[in-house]
C-alpha positions as a Markdown table, in Angstrom:
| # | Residue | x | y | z |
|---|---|---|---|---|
| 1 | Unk | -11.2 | -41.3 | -92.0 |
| 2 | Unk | -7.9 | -39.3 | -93.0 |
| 3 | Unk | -6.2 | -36.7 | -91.3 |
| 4 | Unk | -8.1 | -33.9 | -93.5 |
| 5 | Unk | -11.4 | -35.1 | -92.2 |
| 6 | Unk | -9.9 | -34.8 | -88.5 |
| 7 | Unk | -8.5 | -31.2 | -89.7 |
| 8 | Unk | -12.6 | -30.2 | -91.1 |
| 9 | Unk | -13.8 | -31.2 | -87.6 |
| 10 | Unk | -14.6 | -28.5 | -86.3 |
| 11 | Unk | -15.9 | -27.0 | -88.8 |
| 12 | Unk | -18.3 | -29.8 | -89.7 |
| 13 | Unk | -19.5 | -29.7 | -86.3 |
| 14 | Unk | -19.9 | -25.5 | -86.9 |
| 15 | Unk | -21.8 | -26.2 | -89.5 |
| 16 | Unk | -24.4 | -28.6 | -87.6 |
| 17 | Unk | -25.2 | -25.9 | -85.2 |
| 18 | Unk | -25.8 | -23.5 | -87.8 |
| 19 | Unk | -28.2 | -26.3 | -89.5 |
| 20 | Unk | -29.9 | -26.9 | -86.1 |
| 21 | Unk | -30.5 | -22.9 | -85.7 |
| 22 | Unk | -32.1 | -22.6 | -89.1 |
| 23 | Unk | -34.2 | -26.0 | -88.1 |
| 24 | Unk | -35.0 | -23.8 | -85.2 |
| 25 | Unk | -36.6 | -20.6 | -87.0 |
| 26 | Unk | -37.9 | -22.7 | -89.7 |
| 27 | Unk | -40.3 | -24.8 | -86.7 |
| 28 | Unk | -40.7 | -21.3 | -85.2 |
| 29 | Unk | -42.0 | -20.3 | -88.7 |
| 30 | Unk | -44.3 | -23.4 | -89.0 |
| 31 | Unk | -45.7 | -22.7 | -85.5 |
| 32 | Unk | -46.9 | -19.3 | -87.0 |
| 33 | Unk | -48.7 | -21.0 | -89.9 |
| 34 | Unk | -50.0 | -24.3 | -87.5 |
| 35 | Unk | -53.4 | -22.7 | -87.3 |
| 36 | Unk | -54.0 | -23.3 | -90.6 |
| 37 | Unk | -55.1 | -27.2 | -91.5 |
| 38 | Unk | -53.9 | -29.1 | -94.7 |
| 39 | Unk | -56.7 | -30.6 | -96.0 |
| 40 | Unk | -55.2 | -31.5 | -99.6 |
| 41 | Unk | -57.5 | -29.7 | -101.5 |
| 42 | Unk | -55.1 | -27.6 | -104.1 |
| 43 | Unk | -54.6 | -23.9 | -103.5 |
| 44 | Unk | -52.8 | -21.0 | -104.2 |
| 45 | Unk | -48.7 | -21.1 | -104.5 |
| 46 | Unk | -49.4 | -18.2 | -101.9 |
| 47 | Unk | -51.5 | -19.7 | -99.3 |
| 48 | Unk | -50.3 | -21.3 | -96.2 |
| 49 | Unk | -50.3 | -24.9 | -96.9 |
| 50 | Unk | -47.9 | -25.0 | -99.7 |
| 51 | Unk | -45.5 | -22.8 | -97.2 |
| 52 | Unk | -46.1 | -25.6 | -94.4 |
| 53 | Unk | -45.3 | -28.1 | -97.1 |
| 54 | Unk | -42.6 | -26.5 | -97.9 |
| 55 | Unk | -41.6 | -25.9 | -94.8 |
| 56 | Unk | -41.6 | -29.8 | -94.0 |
| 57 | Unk | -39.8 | -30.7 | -97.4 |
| 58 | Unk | -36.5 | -28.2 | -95.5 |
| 59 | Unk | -37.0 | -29.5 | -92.3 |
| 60 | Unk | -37.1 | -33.2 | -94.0 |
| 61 | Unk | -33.8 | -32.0 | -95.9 |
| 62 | Unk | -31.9 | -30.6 | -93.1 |
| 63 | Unk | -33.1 | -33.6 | -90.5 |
| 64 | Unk | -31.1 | -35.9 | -93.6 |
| 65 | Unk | -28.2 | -33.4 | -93.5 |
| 66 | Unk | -27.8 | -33.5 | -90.4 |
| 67 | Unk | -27.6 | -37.4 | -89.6 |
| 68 | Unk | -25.4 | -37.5 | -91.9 |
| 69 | Unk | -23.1 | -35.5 | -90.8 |
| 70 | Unk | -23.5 | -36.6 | -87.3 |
| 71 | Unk | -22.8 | -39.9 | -88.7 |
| 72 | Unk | -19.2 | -38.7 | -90.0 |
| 73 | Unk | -18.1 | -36.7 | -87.0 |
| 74 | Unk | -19.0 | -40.1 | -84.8 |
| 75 | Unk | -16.3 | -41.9 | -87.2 |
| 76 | Unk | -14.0 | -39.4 | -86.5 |
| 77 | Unk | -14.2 | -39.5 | -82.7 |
| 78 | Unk | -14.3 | -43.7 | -82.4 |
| 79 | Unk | -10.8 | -43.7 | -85.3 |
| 80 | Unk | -9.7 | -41.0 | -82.7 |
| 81 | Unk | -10.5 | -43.0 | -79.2 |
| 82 | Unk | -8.0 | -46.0 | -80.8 |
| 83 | Unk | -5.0 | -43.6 | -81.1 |
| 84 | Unk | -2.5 | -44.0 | -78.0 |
| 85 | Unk | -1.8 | -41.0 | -76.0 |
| 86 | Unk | -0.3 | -39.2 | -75.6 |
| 87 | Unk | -1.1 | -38.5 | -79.0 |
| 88 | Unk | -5.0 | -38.8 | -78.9 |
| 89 | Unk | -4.6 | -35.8 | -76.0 |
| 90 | Unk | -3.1 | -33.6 | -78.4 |
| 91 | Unk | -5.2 | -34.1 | -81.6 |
| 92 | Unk | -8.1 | -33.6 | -79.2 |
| 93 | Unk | -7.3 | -30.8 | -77.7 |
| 94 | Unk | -5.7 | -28.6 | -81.1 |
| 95 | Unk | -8.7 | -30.7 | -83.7 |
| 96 | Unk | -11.7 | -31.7 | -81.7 |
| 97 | Unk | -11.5 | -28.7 | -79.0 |
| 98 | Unk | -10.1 | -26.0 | -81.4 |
| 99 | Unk | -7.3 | -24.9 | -78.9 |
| 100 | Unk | -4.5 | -23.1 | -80.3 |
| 101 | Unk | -1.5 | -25.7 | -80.4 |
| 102 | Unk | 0.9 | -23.0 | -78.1 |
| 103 | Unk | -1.8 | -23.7 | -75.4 |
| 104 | Unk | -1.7 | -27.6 | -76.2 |
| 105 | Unk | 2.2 | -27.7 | -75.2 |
| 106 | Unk | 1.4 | -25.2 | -72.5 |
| 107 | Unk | -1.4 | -27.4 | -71.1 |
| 108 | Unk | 0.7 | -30.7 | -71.3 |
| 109 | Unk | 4.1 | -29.2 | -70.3 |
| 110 | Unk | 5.8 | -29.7 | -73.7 |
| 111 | Unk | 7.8 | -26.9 | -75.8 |
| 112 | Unk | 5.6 | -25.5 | -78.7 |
| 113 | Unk | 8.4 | -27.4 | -81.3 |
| 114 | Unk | 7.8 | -30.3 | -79.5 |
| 115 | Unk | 4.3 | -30.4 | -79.7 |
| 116 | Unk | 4.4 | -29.5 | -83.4 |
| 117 | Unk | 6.2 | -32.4 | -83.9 |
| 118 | Unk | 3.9 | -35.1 | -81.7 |
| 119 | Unk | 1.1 | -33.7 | -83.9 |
| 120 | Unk | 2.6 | -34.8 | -87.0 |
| 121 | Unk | 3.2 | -38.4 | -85.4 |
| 122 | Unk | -0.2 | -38.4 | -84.0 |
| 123 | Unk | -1.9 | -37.6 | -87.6 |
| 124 | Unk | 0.1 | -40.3 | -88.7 |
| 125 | Unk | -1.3 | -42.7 | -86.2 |
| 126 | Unk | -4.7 | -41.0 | -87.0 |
| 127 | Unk | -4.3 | -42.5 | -90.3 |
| 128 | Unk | -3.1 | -45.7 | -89.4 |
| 129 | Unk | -6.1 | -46.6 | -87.2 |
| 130 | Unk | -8.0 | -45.8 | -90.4 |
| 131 | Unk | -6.1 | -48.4 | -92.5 |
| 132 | Unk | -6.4 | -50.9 | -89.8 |
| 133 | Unk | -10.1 | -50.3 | -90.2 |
| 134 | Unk | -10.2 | -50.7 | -93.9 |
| 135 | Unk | -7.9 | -54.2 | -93.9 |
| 136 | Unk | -10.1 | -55.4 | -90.8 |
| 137 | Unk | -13.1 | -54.5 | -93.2 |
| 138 | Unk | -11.9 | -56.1 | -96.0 |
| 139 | Unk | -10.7 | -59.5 | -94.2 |
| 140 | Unk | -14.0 | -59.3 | -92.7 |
| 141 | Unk | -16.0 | -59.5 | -95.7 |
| 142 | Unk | -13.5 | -62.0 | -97.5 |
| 143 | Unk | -14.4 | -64.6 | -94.5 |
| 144 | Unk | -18.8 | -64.1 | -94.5 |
């Protein structure tokens, strides 16, 4: 993972929830229509059981979607656990937490320059834990 998928973090995660609302009102929506049975025969574009099927088909989507994304963020967060602090602190608290980086030196008693500056190092690192992934990948394979 680069320091650009630690910077879309948050929103990815935004994202998510929005995906898990519309999952929401779409089951809400399907609860409506549960009184009506699919029995396969065909029917109308306009009658309920192409709208549960279709309804299934999002959910189906969105379930996908979602796992997926999930699966990213997860990467993100185990890159992030093998960066030393006190760097990990601070691209937790300003990436993963969304806190403004004046109350990131406020919090750990460092002057808002100095903090600036630790964040640059600390996406550096970020990085670096992602090439040491790669090359342990890559030896990996070379040895099965």
């Amino acid at each position: 993972m680069t320091r650009e998928d630690l910077k879309k973090y948050r929103g990815n995660k935004l994202w998510i929830e929005e995906q898990i609302e519309l999952y929401t009102e779409m089951k809400q929506r399907a609860e409506g229509l549960k009184a009506v049975m699919l029995d396969g025969m065909p029917k109308a574009k306009n009658k309920p059981n192409y709208a549960i099927e279709n309804l299934i088909d999002k959910y189906n989507f969105i379930i996908e979607e979602l796992a997926s994304e999930q699966e990213e963020l997860n990467k993100i967060i185990l890159q992030l656990k093998r960066v030393e602090e006190p760097y990990r602190e601070i691209l937790t608290k300003f990436y993963i937490q969304g806190k403004k980086l004046v109350r990131v030196a406020d919090e750990m008693n460092y002057t808002y320059d100095y903090t600036r500056r630790m964040n640059g190092i600390a996406l550096d690192k970020f990085e670096k834990e992602a090439e040491k992934e790669e090359t342990h990948k890559i030896l990996q394979n070379n040895t099965i």
